[in-house]
C-alpha positions as CSV (number, residue, x, y, z in Angstrom):
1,X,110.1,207.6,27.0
2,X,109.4,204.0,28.9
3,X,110.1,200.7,27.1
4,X,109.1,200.3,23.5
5,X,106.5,197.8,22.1
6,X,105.4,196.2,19.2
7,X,102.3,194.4,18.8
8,X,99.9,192.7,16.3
9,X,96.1,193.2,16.6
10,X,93.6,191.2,14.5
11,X,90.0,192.8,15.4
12,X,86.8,191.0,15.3
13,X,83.0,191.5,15.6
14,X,80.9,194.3,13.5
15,X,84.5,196.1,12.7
16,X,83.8,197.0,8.5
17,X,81.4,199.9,7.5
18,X,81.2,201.8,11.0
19,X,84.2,204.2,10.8
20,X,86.8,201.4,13.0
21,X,89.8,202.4,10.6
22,X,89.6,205.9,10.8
23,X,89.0,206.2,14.8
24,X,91.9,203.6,15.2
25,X,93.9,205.9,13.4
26,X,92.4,209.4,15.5
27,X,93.3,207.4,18.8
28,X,96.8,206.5,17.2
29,X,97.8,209.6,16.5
30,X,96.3,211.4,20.0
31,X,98.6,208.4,21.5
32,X,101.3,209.1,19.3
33,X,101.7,205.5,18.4
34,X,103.1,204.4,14.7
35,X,101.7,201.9,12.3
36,X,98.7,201.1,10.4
37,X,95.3,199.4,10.1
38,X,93.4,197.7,7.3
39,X,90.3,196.1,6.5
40,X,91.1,192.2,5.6
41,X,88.7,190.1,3.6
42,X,87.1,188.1,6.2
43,X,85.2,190.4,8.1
44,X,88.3,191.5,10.5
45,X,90.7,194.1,10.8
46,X,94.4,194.2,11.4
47,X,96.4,196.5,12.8
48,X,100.5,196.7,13.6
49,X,100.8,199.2,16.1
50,X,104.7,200.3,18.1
51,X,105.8,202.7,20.6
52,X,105.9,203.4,23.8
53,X,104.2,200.1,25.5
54,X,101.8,202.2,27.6
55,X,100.5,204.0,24.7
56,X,100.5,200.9,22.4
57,X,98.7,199.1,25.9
58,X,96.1,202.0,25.2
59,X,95.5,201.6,22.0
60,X,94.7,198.0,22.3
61,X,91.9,198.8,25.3
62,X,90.5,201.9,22.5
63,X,90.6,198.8,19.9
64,X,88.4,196.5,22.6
65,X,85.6,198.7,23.0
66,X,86.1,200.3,19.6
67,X,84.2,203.1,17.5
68,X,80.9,204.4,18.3
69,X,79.2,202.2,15.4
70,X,81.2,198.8,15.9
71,X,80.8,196.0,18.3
72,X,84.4,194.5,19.4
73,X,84.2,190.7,19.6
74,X,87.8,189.9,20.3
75,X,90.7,191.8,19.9
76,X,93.9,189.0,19.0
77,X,97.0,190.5,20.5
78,X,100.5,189.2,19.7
79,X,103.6,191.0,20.6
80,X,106.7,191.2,18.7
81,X,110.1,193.2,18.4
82,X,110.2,196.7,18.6
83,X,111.3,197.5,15.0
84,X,111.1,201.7,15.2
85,X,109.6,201.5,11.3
86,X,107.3,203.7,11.0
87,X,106.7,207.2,12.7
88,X,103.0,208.0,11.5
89,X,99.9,205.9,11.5
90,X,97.9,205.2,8.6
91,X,95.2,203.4,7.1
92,X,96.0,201.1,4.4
93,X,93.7,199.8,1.7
């Protein structure tokens, strides 16, 4: 293993109603990253994402161009401390 990430994602653009959480989640889980993702109440979804910074680096370029249904707007990135948490990726409600 390489150096260990943290990071906060806020997602925007056509990201409800076209499967977004549940392919975050797929990709997350092929990448082996830990976390979650939710829908939130204005129109975007969140995600908190760690692991290995080149797989959490990989799921923030899947979360850019997104699921086949969405269109990515913008895709907020802020990093924070590696906290080692979680060690499964789900989607919350």
């Amino acid at each position: 293993m390489g150096e260990y990430a943290r990071a906060h994602l806020i997602i925007s653009g056509k990201v409800q109603g076209v499967y977004f959480r549940a392919e975050t989640q797929r990709a997350a889980l092929r990448l082996g990253v830990a976390g979650w993702v939710r829908n939130k109440r204005d129109g975007t979804v969140e995600a908190d994402v760690e692991g290995d910074k080149k797989d959490v680096k990989a799921l923030i370029d899947w979360c850019k161009s997104g699921s086949p249904l969405s269109r990515v707007d913008n895709v907020n990135v802020s990093w924070e401390d590696y906290q080692g948490a979680s060690h499964t990726f789900e989607v919350r409600f």
